[in-house]
C-alpha positions in Angstrom: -74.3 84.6 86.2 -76.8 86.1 88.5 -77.1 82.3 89.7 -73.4 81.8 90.6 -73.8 84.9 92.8 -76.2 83.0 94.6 -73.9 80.3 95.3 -74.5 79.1 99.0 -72.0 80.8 101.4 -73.1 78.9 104.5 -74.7 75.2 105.2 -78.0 76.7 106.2 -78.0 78.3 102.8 -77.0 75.0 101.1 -79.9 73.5 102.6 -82.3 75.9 102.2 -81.3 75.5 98.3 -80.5 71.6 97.8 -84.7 71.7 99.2 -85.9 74.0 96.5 -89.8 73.6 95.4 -90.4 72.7 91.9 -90.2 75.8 90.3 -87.0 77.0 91.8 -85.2 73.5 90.6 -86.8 74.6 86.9 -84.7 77.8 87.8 -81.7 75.9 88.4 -82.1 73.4 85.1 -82.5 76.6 83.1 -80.0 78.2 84.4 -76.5 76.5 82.7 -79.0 77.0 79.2 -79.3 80.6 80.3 -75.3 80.9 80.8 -74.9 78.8 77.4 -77.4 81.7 75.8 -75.7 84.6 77.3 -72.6 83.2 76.5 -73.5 82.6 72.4 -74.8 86.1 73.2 -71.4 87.6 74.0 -70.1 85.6 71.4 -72.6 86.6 68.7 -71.7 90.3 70.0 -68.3 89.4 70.0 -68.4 88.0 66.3 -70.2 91.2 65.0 -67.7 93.5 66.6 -65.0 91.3 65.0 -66.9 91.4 61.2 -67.6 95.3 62.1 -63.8 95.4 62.4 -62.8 93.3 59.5 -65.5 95.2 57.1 -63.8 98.8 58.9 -59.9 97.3 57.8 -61.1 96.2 54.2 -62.7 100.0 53.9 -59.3 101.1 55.4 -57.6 99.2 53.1 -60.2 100.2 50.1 -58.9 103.7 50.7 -55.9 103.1 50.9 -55.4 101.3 47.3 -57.8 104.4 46.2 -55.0 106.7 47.9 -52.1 104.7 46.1 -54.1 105.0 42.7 -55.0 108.3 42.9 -51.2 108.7 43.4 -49.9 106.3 40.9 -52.2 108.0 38.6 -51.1 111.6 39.3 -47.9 110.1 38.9 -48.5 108.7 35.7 -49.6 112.4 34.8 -46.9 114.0 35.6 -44.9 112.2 33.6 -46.6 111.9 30.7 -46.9 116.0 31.0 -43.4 116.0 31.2 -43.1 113.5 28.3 -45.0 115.7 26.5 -43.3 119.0 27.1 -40.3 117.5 26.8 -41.3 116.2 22.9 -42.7 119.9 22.5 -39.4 121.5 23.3 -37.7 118.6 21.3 -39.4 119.6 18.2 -39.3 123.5 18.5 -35.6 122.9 19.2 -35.5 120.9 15.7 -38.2 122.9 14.0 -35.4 126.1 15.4 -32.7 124.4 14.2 -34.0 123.2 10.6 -35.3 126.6 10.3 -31.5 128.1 11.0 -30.3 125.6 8.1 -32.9 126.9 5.4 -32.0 130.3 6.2 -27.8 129.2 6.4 -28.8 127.5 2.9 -30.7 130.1 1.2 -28.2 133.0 2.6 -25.4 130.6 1.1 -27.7 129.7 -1.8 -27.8 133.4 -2.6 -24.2 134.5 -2.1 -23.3 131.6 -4.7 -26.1 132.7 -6.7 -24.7 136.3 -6.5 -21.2 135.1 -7.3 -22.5 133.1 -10.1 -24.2 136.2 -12.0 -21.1 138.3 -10.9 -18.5 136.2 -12.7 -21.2 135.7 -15.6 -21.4 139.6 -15.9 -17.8 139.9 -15.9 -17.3 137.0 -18.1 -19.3 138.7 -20.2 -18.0 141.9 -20.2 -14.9 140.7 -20.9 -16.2 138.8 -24.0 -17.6 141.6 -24.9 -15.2 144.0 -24.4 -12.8 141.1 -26.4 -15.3 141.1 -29.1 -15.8 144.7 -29.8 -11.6 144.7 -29.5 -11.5 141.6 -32.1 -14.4 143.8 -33.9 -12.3 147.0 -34.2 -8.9 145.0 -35.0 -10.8 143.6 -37.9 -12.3 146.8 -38.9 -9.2 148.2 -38.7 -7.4 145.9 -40.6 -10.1 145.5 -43.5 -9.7 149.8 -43.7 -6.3 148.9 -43.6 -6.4 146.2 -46.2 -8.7 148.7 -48.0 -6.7 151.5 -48.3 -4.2 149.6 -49.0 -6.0 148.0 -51.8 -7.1 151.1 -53.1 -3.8 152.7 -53.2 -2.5 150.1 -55.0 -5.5 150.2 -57.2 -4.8 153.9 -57.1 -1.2 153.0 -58.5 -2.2 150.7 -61.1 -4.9 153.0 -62.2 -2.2 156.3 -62.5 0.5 153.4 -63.8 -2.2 152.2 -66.2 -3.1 155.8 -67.1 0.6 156.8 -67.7 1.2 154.0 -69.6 -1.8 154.6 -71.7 -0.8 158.2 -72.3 2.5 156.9 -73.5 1.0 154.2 -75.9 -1.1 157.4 -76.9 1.4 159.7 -77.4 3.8 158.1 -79.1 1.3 156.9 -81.5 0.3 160.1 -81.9 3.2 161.8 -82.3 
């Protein structure tokens, strides 16, 4: 670059360059490898600002998929918290409501139960009330049937005796 600065701006200048000693033409040769250099230079520069970039975007973008993980993860949480607790309520709601049944059951369970031995008691009062009253009926009618046995015994025995006493006293007299 420094060499196209140098660029004759006059004839007298063009001359005084086109007759250039030895070393200054060595200048001149080496000069479009210097611009070639300088150039691969900026390019070089140019192609690790660019990989300096690309290596910045693929960390960008490695936080970034860390970002929408972290995310999807909490996400994925969440909802599986809320799966949870929702099964948790779920089952104290059933555990609540089986519970309610046994008790509706055994409550029920008891009242029939209660019923049961109720109506047994008074069935069996009233058996026994119906036996003792069969009980005294027959009582009643065998002290019936026995004094009426024994009266008539009573009878046959006076009718017997009279009798006898007749036999007896007209044999005798």
């Amino acid at each position: 670059m420094e060499r196209e600065e140098q660029a004759p701006k006059t004839p007298e200048q063009a001359e005084k360059q086109a007759v250039k000693p030895p070393e200054e033409v060595r200048e001149q040769a080496v000069s479009p490898l210097d611009e070639v250099l300088g150039r691969a230079e900026k390019a070089y520069s140019a192609y690790m600002d660019a990989q300096k970039e690309v290596a910045k975007v693929y960390r960008e973008n490695e936080l970034q998929a860390e970002r929408v993980y972290q995310e999807s993860e909490q996400h994925a949480r969440s909802a599986c918290n809320e799966g949870i607790r929702r099964a948790v309520k779920t089952r104290n709601e059933a555990m609540e409501q089986a519970k309610k049944a046994y008790e509706g059951a055994l409550e029920q369970a008891e009242k029939a139960y209660s019923k049961a031995k109720e109506q047994t008691e008074t069935t069996y009062s009233g058996i026994e009330q119906q036996a003792r009253n069969t009980c005294d009926e027959n009582i009643g009618q065998a002290i019936r049937a026995y004094e009426a046995a024994k009266g008539k015994a009573w009878k046959t025995r006076q009718e017997n005796v009279e009798q006898a006493w007749k036999v007896y006293t007209r044999e005798t007299g």
